[in-house]
C-alpha positions as CSV (number, residue, x, y, z in Angstrom):
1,X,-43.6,3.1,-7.1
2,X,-43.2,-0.7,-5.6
3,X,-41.1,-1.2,-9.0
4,X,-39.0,1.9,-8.8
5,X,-38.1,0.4,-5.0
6,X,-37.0,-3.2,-6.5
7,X,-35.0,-1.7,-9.7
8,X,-33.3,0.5,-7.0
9,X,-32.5,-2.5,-4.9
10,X,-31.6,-4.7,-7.6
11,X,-29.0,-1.6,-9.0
12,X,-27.6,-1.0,-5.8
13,X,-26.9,-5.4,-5.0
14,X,-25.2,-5.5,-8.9
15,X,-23.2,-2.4,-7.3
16,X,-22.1,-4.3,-4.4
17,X,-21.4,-7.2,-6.5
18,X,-19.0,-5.4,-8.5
19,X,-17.5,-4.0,-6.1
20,X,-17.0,-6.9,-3.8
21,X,-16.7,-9.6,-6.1
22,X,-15.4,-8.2,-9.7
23,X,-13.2,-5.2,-8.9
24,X,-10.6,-7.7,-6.4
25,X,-10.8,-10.5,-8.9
26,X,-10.1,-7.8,-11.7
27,X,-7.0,-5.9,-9.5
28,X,-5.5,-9.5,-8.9
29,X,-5.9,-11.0,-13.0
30,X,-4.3,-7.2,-13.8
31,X,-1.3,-7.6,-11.5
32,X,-0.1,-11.5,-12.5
33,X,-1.1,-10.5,-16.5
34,X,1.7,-7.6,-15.3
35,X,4.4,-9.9,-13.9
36,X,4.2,-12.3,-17.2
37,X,4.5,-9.2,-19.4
38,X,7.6,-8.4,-17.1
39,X,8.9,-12.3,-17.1
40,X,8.1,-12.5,-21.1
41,X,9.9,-9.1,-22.1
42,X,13.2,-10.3,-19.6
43,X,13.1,-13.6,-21.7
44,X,13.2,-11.9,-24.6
45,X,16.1,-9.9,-24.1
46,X,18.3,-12.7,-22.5
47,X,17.2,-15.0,-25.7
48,X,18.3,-11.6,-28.2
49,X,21.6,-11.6,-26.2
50,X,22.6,-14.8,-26.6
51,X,21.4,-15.3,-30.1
52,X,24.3,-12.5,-30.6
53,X,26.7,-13.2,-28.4
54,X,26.3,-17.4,-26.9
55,X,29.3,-16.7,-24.4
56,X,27.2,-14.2,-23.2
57,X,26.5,-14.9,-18.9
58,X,23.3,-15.4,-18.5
59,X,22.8,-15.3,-14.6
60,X,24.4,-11.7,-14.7
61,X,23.0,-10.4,-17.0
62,X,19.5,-11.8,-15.1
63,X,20.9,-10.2,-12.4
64,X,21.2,-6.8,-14.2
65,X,17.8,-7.2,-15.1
66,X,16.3,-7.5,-11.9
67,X,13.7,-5.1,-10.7
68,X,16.0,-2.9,-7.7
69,X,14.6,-4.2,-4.0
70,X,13.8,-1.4,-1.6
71,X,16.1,-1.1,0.9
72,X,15.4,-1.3,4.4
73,X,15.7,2.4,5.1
74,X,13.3,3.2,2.4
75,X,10.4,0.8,4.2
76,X,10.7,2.2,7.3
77,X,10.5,6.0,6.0
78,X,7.7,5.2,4.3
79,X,6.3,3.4,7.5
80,X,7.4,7.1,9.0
81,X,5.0,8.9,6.4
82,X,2.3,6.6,6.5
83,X,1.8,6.6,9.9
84,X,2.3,10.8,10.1
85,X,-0.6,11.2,7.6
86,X,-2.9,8.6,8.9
87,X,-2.5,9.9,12.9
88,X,-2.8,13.1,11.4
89,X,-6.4,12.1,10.0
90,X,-7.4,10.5,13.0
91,X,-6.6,13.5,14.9
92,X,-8.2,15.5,12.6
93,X,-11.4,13.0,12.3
94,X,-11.3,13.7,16.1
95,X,-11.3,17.3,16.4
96,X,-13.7,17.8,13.7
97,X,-15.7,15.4,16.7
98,X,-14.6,17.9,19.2
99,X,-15.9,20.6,17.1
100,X,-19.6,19.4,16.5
101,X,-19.6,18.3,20.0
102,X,-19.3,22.0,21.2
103,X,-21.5,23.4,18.3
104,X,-24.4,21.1,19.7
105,X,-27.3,20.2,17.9
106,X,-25.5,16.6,17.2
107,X,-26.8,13.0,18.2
108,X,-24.8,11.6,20.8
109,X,-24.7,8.6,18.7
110,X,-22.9,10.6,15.7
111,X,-20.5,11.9,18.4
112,X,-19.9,8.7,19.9
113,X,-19.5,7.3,16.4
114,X,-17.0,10.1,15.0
115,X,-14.7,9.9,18.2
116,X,-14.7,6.3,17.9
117,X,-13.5,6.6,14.3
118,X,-11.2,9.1,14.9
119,X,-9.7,7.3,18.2
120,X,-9.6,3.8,15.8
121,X,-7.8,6.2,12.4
122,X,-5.3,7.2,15.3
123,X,-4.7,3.7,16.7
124,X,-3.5,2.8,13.1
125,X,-1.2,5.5,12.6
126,X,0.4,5.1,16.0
127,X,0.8,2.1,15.0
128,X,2.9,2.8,11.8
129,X,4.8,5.1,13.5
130,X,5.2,2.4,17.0
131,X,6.8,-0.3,13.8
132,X,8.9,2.7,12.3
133,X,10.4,3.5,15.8
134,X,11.0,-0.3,16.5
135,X,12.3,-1.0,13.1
136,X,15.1,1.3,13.1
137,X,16.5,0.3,16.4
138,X,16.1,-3.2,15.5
139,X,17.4,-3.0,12.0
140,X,20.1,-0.1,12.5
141,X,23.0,-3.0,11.7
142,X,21.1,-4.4,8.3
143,X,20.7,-0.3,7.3
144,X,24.4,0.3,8.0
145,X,25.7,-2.9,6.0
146,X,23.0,-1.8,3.5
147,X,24.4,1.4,2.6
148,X,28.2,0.7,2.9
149,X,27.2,-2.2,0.1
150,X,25.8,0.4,-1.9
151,X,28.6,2.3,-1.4
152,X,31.0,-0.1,-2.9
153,X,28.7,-1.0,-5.7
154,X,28.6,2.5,-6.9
């Protein structure tokens, strides 16, 4: 039994290892192997075009290439939808509280610690949607020149 207990503890420390230690360092070697895949293929093609064509212009074509940047409007909408769903959790992390509270037969602590969860899920999605609301009044010039520049380029 006493080993059962340590092979237990032992599985659930190589757990928490992996996840703490081996699963970031894993995410972060996947995402820079991903940008020199994407900086490799781009030289690639820039070195095929001017191999067939040397009068080629390389800085437009780079340009061309370029992965699109979101635009402001698109950051702040998803701001918008970030925070909906996330005050929308807290609230419902909340009334779910509410809920066992008048059921009964729940710890005070439980309560205590579901409200608090709920209230702190809330606090993040106001939040979101405090930085959307602030964002588009503060950024309403940049949007419009945004969209009349996309405008002409299309």
């Amino acid at each position: 039994m006493y080993y059962q207990l340590q092979f237990m503890e032992m599985i659930v420390k190589i757990f928490f290892l992996l996840g703490a230690v081996a699963l970031p360092v894993l995410i972060v070697w996947l995402k820079n192997r991903k940008k020199i895949n994407e900086t490799n293929q781009r030289t690639q093609i820039v070195l095929a075009a001017i191999e067939k064509n040397a009068e080629t212009d390389v800085e437009d074509l780079l340009k061309k290439m370029a992965p699109q940047k979101k635009l402001l409007k698109e950051k702040l909408l998803s701001k918008l939808l970030w925070g909906g769903i996330i005050s929308l959790l807290g609230l419902s992390c909340m009334a779910i509280a509410l809920f066992l509270d008048f059921k009964g037969g729940v710890s005070t602590n439980d309560l205590a610690l579901q409200y608090w969860l709920g209230g702190s899920i809330l606090a993040v999605g106001i939040a979101f949607l405090v930085t959307y609301l602030v964002g588009k009044k503060l950024l309403a010039k940049e949007i419009e020149a945004e969209e009349k520049k996309m405008t002409t380029q299309a």
